[in-house]
C-alpha distance (Angstrom), angle and dihedral (degrees) to the residues before:
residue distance angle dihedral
X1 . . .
X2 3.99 . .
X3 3.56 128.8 .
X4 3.40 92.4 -162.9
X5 3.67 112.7 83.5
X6 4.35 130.7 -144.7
X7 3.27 126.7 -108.6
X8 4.20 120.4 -173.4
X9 3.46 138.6 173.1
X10 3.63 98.8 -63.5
X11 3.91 98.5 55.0
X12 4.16 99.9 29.6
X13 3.51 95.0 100.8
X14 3.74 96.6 51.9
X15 3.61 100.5 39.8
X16 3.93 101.7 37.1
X17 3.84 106.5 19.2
X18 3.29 98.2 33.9
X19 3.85 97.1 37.6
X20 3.90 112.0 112.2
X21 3.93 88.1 -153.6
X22 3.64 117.5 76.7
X23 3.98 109.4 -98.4
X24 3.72 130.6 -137.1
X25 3.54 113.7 -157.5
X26 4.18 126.9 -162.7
X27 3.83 105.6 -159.9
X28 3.62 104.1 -165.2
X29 3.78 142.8 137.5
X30 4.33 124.3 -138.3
X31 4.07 85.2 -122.4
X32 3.85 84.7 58.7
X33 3.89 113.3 107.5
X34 3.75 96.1 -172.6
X35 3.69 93.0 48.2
X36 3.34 98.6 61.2
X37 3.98 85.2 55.0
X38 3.67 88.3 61.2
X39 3.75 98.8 37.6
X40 4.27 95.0 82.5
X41 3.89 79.0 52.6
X42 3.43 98.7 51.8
X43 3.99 90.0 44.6
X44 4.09 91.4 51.8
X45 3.67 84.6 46.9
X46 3.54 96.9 52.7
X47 3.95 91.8 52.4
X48 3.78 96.9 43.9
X49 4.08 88.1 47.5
X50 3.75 94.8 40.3
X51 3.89 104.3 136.1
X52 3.65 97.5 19.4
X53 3.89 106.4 55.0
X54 3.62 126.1 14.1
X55 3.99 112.1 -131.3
X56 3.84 120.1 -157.5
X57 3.56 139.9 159.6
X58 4.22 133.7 -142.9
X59 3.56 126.2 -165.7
X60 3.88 112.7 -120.4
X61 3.71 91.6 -145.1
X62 3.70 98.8 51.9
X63 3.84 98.6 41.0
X64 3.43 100.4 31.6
X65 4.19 95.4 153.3
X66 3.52 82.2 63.6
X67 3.78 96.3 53.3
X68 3.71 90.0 41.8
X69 3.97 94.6 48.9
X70 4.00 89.6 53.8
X71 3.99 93.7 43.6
X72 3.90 95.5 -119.3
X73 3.46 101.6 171.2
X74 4.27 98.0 164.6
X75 3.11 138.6 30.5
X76 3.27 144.3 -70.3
X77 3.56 102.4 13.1
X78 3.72 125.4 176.9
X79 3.95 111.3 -145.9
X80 3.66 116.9 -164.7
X81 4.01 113.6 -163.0
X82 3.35 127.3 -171.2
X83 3.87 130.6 176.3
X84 4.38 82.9 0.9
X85 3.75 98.9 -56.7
X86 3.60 130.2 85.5
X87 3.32 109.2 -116.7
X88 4.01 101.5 -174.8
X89 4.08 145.9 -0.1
X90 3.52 150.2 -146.9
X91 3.48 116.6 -154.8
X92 3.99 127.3 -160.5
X93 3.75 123.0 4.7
X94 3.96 117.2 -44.8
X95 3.68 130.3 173.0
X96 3.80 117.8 -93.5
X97 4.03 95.6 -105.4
X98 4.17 87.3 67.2
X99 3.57 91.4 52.3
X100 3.96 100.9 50.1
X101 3.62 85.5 44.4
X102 3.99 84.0 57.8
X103 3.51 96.6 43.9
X104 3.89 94.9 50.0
X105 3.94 92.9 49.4
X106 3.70 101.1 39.9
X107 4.09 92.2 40.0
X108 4.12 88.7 30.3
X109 4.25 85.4 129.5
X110 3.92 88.9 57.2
């Protein structure tokens, strides 16, 4: 089962904009071929970060306000919010390398 846990419309603003640890979101849907590539990615991810960023995912198709309020037009897309914005993306499925790259120059300070 995942590690990495949900969050939807109802809880977003607590756990990501509210968070006071830098948040990785996975923006994907279960239809989503590519996501499940980069799901075991975000899941390492998530244990080798635990403590110093939070990781989550949110289905598209259930919280679709919150895919529409942060323009994600494909997926997956990995959101990474700091301070209660996002401040960057990856969009579509990318080896593992491109995302720790991400994470350590967007969440550098951390």
């Amino acid at each position: 089962m995942s590690n990495v846990p949900e969050t939807t419309t109802a809880t977003f603003k607590t756990e990501v904009l509210d968070s006071p640890t830098p948040v990785l979101i996975d923006f994907w849907a279960p239809w989503c071929g590519p996501c499940r590539m980069v799901s075991p990615i975000v899941e390492e991810l998530a244990r080798e970060y635990d403590g110093k960023i939070k990781v989550m995912k949110l289905n598209t198709d259930e919280n679709m306000d919150i895919a529409i309020q942060y323009n994600i037009l494909s997926i997956p897309t990995l959101g990474f919010f700091k301070g209660g914005q996002m401040v960057d993306r990856i969009i579509g499925a990318v080896p593992k390398k491109v995302i720790v790259d991400k994470i350590n120059k967007v969440f550098q300070s951390n």
